[in-house]
PAZA-957661 format. One line per field, with one value per residue: x, y, z of N, C-alpha, C in turn; residue in three letters. Coordinates in steps of 0.001 Angstrom, whole numbers, always signed. Each point is the difference from the previous one (the first is absolute). Last residue first. Layout:
<kekes>
nu: [X|...];
nv: [Y|...];
nw: [Z|...];
cau: [X|...];
cav: [Y|...];
caw: [Z|...];
cu: [X|...];
cv: [Y|...];
cw: [Z|...];
aa: [ALA|...];
</kekes>
This chain:
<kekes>
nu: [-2098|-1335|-433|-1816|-1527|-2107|+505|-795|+978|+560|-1283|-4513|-1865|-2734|-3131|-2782|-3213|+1303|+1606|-3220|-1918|+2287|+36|-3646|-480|+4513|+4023|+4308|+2981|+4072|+2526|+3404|+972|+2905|+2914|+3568|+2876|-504|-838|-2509|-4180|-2399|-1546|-4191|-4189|-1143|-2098|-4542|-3326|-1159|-3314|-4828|-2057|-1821|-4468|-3606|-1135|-1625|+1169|+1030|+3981|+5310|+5429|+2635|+3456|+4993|+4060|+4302|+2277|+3936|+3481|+3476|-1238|-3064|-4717|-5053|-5789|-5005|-4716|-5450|-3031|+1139|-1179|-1238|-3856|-2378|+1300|+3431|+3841|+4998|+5963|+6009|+5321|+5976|+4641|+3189|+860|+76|-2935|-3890|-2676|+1159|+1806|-3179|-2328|+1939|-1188|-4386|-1625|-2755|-2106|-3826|-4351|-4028|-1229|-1996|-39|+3722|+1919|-1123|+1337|+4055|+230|-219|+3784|+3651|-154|+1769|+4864|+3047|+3735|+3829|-699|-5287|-4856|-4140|-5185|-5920|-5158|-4406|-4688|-896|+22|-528|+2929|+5621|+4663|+4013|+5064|+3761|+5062|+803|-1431|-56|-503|-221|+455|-1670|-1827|-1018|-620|+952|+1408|+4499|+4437|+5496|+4738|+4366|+1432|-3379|+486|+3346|-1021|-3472|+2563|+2630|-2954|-3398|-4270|-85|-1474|+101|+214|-146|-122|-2100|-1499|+2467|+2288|+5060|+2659|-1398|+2082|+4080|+1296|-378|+3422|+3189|-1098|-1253|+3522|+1895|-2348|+682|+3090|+106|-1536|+2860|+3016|+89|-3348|-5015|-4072|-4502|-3521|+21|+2584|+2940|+4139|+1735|+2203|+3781|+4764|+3368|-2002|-2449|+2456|+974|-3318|-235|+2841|-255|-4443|-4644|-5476|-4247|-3573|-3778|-3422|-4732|-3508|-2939|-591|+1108|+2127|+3060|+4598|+5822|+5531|+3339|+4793|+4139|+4009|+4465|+4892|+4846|+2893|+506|-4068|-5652|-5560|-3802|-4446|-2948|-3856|-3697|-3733|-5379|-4536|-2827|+683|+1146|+3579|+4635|+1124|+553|-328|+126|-2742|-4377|-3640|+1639|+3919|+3719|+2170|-239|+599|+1265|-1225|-3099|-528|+3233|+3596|+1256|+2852|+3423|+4294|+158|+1262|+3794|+2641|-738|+2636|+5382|+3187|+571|+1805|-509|+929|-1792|-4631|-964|-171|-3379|-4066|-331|-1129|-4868|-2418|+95|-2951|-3466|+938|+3214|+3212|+3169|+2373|+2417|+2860|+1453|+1211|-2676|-1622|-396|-1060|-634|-2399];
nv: [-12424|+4829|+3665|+3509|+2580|+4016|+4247|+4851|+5159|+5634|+4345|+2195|+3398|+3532|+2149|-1312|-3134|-4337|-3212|-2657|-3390|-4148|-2375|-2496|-4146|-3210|-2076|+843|+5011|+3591|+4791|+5008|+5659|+5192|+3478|+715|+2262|+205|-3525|-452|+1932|-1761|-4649|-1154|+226|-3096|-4205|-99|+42|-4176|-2278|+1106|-2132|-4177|-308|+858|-3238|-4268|-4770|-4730|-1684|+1267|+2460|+3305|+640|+1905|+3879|+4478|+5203|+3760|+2826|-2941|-4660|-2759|-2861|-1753|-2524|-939|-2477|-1545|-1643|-1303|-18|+1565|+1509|+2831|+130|+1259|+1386|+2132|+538|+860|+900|+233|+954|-991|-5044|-3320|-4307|-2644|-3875|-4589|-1384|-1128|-3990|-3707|-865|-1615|-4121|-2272|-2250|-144|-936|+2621|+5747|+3362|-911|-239|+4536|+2170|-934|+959|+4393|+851|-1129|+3158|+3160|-1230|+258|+5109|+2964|+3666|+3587|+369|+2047|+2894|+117|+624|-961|+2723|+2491|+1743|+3853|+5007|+2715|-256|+2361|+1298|+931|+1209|-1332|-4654|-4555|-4942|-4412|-5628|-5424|-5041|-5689|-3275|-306|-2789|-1866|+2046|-1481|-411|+74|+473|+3961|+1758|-1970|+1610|+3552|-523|-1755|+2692|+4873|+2514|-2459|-3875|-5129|-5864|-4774|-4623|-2893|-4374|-4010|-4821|-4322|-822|+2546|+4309|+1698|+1426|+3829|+4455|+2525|+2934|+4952|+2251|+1896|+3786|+3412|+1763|+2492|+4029|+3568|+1428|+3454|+4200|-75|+1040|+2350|+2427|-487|-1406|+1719|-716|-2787|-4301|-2134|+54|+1892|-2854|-3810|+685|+638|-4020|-1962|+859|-1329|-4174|-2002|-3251|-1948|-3584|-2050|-3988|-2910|-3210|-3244|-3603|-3776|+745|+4870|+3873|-528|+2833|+2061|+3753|+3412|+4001|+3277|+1216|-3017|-793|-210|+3595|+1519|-2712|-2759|-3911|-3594|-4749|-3795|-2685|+928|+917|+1508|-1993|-5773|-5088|-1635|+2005|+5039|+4981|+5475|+3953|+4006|+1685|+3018|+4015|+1544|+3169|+2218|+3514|+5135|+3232|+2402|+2137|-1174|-3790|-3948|-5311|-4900|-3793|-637|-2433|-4887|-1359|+143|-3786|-4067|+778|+2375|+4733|+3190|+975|-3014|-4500|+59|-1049|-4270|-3268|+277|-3077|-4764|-904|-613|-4175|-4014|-2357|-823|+1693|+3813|+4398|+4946|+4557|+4628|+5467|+3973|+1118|-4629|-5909|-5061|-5627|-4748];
nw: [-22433|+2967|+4132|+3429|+4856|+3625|+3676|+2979|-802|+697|+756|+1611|+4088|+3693|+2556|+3523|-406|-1714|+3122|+2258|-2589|-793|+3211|+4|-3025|-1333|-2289|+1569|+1023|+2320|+486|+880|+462|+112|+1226|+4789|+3626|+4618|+3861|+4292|-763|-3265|-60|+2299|-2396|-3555|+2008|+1043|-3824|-1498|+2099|-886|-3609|-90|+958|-3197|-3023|+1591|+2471|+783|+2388|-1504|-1958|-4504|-3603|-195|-146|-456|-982|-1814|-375|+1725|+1327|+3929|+1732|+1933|+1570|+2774|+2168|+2524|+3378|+5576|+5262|+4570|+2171|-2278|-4522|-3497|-4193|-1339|-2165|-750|-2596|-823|-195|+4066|+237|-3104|-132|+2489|-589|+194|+4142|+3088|-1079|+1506|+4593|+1905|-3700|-4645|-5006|-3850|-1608|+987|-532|+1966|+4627|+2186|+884|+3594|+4481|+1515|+2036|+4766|+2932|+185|+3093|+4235|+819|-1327|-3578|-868|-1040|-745|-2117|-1026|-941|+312|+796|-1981|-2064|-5255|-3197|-2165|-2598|-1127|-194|-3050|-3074|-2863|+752|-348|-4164|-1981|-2928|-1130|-2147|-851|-2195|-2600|-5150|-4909|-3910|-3439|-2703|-2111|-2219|+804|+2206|+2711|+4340|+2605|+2498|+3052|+3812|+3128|+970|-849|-344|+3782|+1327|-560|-3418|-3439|-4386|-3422|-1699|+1378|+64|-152|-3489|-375|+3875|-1276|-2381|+2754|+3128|-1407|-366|+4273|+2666|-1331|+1126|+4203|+619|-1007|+3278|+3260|-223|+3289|+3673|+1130|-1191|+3000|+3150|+4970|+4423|+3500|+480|+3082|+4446|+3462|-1835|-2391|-2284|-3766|-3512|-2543|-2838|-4122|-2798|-1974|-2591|-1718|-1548|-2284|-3846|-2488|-3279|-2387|-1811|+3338|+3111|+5370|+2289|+313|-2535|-1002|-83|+1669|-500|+1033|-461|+188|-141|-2205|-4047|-2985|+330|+85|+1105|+67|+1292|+1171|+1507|+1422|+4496|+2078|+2976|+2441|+1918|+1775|+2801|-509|-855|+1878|-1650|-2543|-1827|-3315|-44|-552|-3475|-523|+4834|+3069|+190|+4650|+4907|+3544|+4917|+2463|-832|-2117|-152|-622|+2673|+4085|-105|-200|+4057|+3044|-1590|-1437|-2859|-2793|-2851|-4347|-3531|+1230|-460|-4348|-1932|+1496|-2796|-3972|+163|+390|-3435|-2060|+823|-2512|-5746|-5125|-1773|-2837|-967|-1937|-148|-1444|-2398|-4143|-1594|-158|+1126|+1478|+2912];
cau: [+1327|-781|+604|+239|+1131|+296|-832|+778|-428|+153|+1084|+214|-217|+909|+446|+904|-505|-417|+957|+857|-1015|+150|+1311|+61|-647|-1326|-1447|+304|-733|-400|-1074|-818|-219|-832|-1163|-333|+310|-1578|+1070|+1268|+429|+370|+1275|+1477|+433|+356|+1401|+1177|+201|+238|+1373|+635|+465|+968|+993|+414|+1260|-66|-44|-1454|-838|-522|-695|-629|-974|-408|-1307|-813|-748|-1317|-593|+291|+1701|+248|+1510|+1017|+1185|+549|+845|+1025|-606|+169|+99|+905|+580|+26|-1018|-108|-1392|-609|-1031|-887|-1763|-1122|-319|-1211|+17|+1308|+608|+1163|-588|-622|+867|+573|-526|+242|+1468|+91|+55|+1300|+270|+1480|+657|-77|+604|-601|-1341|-359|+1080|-473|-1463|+110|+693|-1230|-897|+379|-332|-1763|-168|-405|-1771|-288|+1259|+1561|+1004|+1111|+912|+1174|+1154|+1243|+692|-776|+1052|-1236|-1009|-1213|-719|-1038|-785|-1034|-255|+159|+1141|-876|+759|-948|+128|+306|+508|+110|+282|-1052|-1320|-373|-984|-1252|-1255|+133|+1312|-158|-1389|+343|+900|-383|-1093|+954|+1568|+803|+388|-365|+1068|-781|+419|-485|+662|-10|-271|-668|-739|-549|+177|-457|-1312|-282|-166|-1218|-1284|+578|+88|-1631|-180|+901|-490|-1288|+118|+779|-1609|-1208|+24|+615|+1251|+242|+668|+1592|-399|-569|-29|-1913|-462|+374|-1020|-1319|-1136|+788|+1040|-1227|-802|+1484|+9|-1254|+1013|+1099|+1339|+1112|+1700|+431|+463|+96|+1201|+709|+1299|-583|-617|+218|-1526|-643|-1390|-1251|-641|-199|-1073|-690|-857|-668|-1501|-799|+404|+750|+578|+1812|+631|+944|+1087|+375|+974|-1|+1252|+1109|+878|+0|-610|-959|-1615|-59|-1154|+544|+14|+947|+1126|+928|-488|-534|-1405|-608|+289|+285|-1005|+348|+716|+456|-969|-329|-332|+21|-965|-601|+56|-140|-1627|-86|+236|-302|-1764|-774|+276|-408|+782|-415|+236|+1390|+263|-765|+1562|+805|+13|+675|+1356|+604|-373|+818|+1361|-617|+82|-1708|-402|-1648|+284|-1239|-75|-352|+1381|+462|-972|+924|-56|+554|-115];
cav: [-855|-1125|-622|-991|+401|-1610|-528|-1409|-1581|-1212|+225|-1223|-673|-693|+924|+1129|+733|+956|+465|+1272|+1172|+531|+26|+1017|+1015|-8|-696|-1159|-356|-1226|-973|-754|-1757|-1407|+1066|-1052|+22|+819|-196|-1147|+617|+1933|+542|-322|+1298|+886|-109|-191|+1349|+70|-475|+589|+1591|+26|-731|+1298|+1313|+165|+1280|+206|-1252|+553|-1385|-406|-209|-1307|-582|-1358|-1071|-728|+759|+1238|-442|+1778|+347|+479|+427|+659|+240|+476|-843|+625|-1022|-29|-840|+471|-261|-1476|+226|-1289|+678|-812|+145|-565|+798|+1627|+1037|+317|+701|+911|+1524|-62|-92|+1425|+1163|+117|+719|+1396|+110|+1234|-63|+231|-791|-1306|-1401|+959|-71|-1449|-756|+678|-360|-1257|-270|+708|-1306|-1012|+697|-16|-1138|-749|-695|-1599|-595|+910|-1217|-199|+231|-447|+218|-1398|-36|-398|-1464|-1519|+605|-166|-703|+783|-1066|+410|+1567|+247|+1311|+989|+1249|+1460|+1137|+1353|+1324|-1026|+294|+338|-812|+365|+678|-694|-168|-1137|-487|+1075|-252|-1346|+423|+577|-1009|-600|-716|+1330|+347|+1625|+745|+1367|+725|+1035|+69|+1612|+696|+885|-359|-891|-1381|-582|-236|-1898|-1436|-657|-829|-630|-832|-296|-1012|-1030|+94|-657|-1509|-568|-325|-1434|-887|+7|+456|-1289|-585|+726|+140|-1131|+241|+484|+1196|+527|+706|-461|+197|+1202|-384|-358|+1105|+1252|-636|+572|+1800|-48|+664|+326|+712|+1135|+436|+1438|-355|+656|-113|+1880|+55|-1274|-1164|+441|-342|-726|-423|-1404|-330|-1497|-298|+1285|-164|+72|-1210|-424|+865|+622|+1021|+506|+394|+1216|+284|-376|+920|-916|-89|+829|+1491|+379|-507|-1453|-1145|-1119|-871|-23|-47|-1161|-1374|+120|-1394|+650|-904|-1205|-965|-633|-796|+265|+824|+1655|+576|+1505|+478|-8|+949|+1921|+512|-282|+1448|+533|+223|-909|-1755|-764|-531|+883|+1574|+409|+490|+1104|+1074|-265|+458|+1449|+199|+12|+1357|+988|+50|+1066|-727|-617|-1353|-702|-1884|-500|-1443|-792|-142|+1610|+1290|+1112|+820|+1083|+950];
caw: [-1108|-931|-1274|-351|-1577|+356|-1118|+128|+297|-365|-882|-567|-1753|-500|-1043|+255|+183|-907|-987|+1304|+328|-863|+231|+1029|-426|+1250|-515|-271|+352|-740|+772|-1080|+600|-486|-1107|-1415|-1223|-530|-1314|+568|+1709|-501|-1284|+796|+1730|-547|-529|+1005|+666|-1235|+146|+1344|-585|-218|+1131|+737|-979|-930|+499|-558|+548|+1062|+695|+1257|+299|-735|+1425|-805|+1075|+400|+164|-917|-371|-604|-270|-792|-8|-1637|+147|-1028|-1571|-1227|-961|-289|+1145|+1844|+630|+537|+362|-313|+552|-327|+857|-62|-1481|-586|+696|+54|-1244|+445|+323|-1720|-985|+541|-249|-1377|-495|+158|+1247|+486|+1550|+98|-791|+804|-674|-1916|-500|-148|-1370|-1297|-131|-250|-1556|-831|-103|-818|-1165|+69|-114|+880|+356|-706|-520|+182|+32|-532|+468|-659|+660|+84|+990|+1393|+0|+261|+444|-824|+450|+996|+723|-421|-54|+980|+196|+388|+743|+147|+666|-165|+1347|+1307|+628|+1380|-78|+1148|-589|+52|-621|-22|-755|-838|-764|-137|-898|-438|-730|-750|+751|+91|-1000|-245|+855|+230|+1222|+455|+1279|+664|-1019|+634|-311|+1072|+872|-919|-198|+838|-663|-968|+802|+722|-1261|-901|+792|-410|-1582|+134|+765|-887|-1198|+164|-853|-1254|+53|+764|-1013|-1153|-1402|-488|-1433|+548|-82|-1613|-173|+336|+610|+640|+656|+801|+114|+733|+968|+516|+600|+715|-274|+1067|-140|+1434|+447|+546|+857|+618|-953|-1021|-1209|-1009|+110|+1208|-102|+677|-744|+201|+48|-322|+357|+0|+624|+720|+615|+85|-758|+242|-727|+775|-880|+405|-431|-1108|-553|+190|-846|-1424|+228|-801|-67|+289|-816|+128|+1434|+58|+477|+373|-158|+894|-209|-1209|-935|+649|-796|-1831|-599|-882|-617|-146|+1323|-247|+1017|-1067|-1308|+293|-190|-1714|-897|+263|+374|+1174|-117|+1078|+1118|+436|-731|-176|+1140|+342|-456|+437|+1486|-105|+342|+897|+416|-962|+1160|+1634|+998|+217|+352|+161|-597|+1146|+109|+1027|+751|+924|-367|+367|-838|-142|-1109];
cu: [-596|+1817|-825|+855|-382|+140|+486|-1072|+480|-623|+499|+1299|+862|-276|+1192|+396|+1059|-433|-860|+1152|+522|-802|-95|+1371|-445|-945|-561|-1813|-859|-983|+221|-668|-426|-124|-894|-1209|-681|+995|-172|+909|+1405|+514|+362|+1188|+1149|+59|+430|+1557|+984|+729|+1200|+1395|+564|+456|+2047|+450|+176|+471|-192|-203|-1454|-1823|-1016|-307|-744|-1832|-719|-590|-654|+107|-1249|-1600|-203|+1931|+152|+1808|+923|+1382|+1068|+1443|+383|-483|+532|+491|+1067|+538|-192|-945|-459|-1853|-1598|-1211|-1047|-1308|-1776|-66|-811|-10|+1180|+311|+969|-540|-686|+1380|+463|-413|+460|+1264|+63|+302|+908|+436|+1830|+1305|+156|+874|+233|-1714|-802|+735|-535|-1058|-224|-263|-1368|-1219|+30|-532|-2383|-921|+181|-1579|+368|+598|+1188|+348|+1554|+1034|+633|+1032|+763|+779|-908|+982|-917|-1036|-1559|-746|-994|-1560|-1450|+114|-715|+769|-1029|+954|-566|+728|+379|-3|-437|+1071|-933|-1644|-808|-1086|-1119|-1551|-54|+772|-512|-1057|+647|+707|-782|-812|+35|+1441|+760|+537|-695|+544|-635|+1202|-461|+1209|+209|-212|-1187|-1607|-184|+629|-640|-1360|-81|+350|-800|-887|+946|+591|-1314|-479|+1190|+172|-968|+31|+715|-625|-533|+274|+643|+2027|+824|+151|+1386|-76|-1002|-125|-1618|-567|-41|-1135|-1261|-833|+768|+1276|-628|-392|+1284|+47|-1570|-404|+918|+1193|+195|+1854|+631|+1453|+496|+1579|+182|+1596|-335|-702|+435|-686|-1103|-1530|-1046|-1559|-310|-940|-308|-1571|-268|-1438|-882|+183|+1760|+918|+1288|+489|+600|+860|+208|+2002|+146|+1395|+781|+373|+537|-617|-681|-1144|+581|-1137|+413|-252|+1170|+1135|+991|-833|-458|-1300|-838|+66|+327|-1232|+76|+1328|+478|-1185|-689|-1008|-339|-1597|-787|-284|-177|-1400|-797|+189|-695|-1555|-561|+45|-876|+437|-492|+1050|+1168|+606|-70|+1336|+1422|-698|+816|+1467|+448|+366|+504|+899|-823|+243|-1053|+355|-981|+794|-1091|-75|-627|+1193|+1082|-873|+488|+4|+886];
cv: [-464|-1111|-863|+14|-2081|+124|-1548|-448|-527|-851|-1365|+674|-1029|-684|-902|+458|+1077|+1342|+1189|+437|+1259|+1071|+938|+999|+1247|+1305|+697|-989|-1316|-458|-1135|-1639|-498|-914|-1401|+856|-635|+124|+1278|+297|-305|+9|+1642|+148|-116|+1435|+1546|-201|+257|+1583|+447|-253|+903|+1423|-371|-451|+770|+1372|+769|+1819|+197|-1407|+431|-1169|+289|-29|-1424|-631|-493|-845|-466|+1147|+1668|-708|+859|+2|+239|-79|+286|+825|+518|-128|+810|-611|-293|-1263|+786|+568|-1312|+770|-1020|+592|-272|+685|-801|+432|+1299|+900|+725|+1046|+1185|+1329|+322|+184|+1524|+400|-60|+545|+1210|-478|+1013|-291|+559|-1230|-1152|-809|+528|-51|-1208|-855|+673|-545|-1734|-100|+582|-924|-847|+492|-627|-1738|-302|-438|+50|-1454|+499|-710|+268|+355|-928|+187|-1135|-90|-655|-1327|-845|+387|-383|-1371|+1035|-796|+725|+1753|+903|+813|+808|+1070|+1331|+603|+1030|+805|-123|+972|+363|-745|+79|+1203|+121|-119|-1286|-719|+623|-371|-1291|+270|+516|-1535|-903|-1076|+960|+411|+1476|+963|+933|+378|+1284|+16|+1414|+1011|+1740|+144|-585|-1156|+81|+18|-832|-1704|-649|-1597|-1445|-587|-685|-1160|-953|-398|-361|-1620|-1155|+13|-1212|-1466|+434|+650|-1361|-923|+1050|+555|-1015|-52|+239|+1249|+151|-124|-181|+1013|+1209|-248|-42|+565|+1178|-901|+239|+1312|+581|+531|+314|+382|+665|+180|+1627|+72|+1935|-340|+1110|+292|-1649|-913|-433|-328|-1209|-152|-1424|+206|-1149|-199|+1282|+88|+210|-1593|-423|+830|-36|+1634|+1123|+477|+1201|-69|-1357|+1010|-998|+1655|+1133|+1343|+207|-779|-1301|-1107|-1419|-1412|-683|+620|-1148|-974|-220|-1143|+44|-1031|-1183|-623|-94|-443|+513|+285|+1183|+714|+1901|+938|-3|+531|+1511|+113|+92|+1482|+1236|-42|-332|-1227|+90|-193|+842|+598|-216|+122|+1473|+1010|+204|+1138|+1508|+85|+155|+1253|+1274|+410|+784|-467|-546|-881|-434|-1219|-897|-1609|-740|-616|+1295|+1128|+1326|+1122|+1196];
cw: [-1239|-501|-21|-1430|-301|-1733|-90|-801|+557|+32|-465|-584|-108|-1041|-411|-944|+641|+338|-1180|-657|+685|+32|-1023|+116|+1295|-709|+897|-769|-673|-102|-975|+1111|-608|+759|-373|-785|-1081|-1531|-944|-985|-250|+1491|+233|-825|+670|+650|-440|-135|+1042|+880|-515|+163|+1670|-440|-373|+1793|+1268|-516|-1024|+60|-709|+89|+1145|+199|+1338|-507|-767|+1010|-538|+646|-299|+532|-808|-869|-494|+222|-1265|+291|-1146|+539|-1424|-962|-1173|-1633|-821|+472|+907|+619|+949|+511|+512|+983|-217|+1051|+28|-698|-158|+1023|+336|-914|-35|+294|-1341|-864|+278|-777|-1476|-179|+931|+1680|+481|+1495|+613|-544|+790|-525|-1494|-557|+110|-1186|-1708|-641|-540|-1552|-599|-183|-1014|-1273|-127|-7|+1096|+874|+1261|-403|+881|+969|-656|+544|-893|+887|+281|+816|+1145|-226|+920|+1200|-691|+771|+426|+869|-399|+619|+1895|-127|+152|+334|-250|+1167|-704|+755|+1403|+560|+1260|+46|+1935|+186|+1006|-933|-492|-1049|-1217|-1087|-546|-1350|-1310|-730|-901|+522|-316|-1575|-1002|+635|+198|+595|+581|+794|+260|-1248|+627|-107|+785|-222|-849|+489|+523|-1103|-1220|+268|-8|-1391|-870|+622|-347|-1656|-203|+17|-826|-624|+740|-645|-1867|-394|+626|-491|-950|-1737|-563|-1313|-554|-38|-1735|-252|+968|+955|+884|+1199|+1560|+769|+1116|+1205|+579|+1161|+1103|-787|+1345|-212|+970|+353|+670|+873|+132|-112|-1102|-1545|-801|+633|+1175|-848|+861|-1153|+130|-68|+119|+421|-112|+574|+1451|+813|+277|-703|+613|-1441|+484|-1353|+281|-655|-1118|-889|-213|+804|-1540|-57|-889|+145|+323|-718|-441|+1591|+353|+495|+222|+733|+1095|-648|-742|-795|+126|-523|-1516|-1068|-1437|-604|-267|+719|-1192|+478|-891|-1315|+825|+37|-1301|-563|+151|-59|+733|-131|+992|+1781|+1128|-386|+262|+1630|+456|-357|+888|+961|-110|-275|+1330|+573|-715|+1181|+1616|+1527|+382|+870|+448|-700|+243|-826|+1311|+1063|+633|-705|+280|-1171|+307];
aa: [UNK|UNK|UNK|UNK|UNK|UNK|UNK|UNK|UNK|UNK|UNK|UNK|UNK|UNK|UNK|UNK|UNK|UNK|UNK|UNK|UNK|UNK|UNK|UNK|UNK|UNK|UNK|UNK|UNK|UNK|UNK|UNK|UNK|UNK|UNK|UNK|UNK|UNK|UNK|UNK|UNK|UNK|UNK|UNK|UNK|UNK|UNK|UNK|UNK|UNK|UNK|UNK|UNK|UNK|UNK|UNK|UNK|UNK|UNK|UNK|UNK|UNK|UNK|UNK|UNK|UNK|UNK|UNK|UNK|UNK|UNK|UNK|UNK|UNK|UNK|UNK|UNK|UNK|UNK|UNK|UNK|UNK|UNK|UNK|UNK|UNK|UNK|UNK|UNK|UNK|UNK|UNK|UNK|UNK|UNK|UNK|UNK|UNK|UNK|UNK|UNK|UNK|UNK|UNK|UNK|UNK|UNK|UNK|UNK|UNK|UNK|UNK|UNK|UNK|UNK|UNK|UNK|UNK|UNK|UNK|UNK|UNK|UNK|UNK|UNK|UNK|UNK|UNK|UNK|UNK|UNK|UNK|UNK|UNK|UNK|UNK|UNK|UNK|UNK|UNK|UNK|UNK|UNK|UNK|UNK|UNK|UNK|UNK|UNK|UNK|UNK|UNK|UNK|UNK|UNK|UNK|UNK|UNK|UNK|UNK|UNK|UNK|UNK|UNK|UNK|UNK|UNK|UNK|UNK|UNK|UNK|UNK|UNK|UNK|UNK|UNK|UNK|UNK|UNK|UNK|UNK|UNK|UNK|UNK|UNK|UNK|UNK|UNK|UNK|UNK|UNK|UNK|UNK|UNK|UNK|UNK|UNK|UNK|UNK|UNK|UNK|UNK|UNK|UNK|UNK|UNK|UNK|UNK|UNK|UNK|UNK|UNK|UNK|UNK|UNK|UNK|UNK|UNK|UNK|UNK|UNK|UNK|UNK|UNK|UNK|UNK|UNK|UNK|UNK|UNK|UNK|UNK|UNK|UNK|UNK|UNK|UNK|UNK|UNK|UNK|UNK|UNK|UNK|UNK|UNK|UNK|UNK|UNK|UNK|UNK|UNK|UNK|UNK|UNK|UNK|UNK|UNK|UNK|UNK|UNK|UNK|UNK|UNK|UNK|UNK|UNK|UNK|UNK|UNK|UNK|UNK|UNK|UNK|UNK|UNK|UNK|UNK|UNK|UNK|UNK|UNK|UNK|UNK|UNK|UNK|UNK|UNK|UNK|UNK|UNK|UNK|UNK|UNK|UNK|UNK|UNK|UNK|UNK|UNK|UNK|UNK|UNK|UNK|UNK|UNK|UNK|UNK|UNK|UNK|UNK|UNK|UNK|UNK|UNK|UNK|UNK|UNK|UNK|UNK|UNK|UNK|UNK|UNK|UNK|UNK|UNK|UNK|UNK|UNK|UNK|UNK|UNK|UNK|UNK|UNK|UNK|UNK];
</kekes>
């Protein structure tokens, strides 16, 4: 399928090979060729990390066994002849005439590439004209999957970013929200009151290797499903050095049972979700404090922190109870086909 628009190019191909091949074009625009560079590149690093694709649910896994997600097809964007975006067109679940969306775009990958890293920024506008892309890539998407027998095309992503605004340009209609962001403003911070007694800590750089297997222990208990290993944890922590910090709450004997980390990009700080082991507000609200002690020591320019906070109703308590506020969603967008 070809259709030209504002001076871009999409095209469609059905098939579960589709989405790999224009992968394939993707890192070769971006001149990686070896294994190992190609899965560096699909790795994203850092506390507080990018809106991490726009079908969170479908990513996009190997369906040779039979395993769900399955890739269906892809559709490609170009500008002058060249790979700008793609989308892998997936069905999350057998049998639900659901079809979801995960995007990739060129210059954001670049970006990540050059950097190390997609910009902290989680709830901006994303790069200049991905909102554009995205919304060529969905109108694009939607007839064939109403050809290929599917009644919906989902995605999800920030309603202030390039999904959100996509999603605006294309009709669809908002069916759940999934997460909030919270800003703290930082100049106006007061230590909260009656905090219970918590050894809390600041994290050094780079992690001591004992700090890591601690970390470890916390992540595998609050997701059993994700396999992490300790260097690729200590890599996924890392982030960006000493713009990063990471903070954690642990036992007398050492054990962790929560843990906050931020990126300082400008003059705010994005912090992913706390991970932590059942820990309830005001236990986090300790955490919550610690961080934002160390920010004013370490970063005393940043004025904000914005939080993620992913349904946790504790997460949302201790956010709430500092006075901060709901500036962004993560929302889940459906097209009716």
């Amino acid at each position: 399928m070809h259709d030209t628009h504002d001076g871009l190019l999409t095209e469609f191909e059905a098939g579960p090979d589709a989405a790999d091949r224009l992968s394939d074009e993707m890192l070769a625009l971006l001149g990686i060729t070896e294994t190992e560079e190609a899965e560096e590149a699909e790795e994203v690093a850092g506390p507080g990390g990018a809106e991490q694709g726009v079908a969170p649910e479908a990513d996009g896994a190997d369906d040779e066994d039979g395993e769900w997600p399955k890739s269906v097809g892809a559709v490609a964007v170009r500008r002058d002849g060249v790979l700008v975006g793609l989308g892998n067109l997936v069905q999350p679940v057998d049998d639900e005439p659901i079809a979801c969306l995960d995007a990739t775009f060129v210059e954001l990958e670049r970006r990540r590439l050059a950097t190390g890293r997609y910009p902290a920024d989680l709830t901006g506008p994303g790069l200049p004209g991905d909102a554009v892309l995205m919304a060529r890539l969905l109108s694009a998407a939607a007839p064939q999957a109403r050809a290929l027998g599917f009644t919906s095309l989902e995605w999800s992503g920030l309603d202030t970013g390039t999904a959100g605004r996509a999603a605006a340009a294309v009709g669809a209609e908002v069916v759940a929200v999934l997460g909030r962001y919270w800003t703290v403003p930082l100049d106006s911070w007061q230590p909260p009151r009656d905090l219970p007694p918590l050894d809390v800590r600041r994290a050094p750089h780079p992690l001591p290797a004992d700090v890591v297997e601690r970390y470890l222990g916390l992540y595998t208990a609050t997701n059993p499903e994700a396999y992490w290993v300790a260097d690729e944890l200590a890599d996924h922590l890392a982030g960006s050095g000493d713009d990063t910090l990471l903070v954690h709450a642990q036992t007398a004997d050492g054990t962790v049972t929560a843990q906050l980390g931020a990126v300082v990009e400008g003059h705010l700080a994005y912090a992913d979700e706390p991970v932590h082991l059942g820990s309830g507000p005001r236990h986090l609200l300790a955490l919550l404090d610690h961080l934002v002690t160390c920010l004013r020591a370490e970063h005393p320019a940043v004025t904000g922190l914005v939080v993620q906070e992913l349904d946790d109703p504790a997460t949302a308590e201790a956010l709430a109870g500092t006075g901060a506020e709901v500036t962004t969603l993560w929302q889940a967008y459906k097209l009716p086909l």
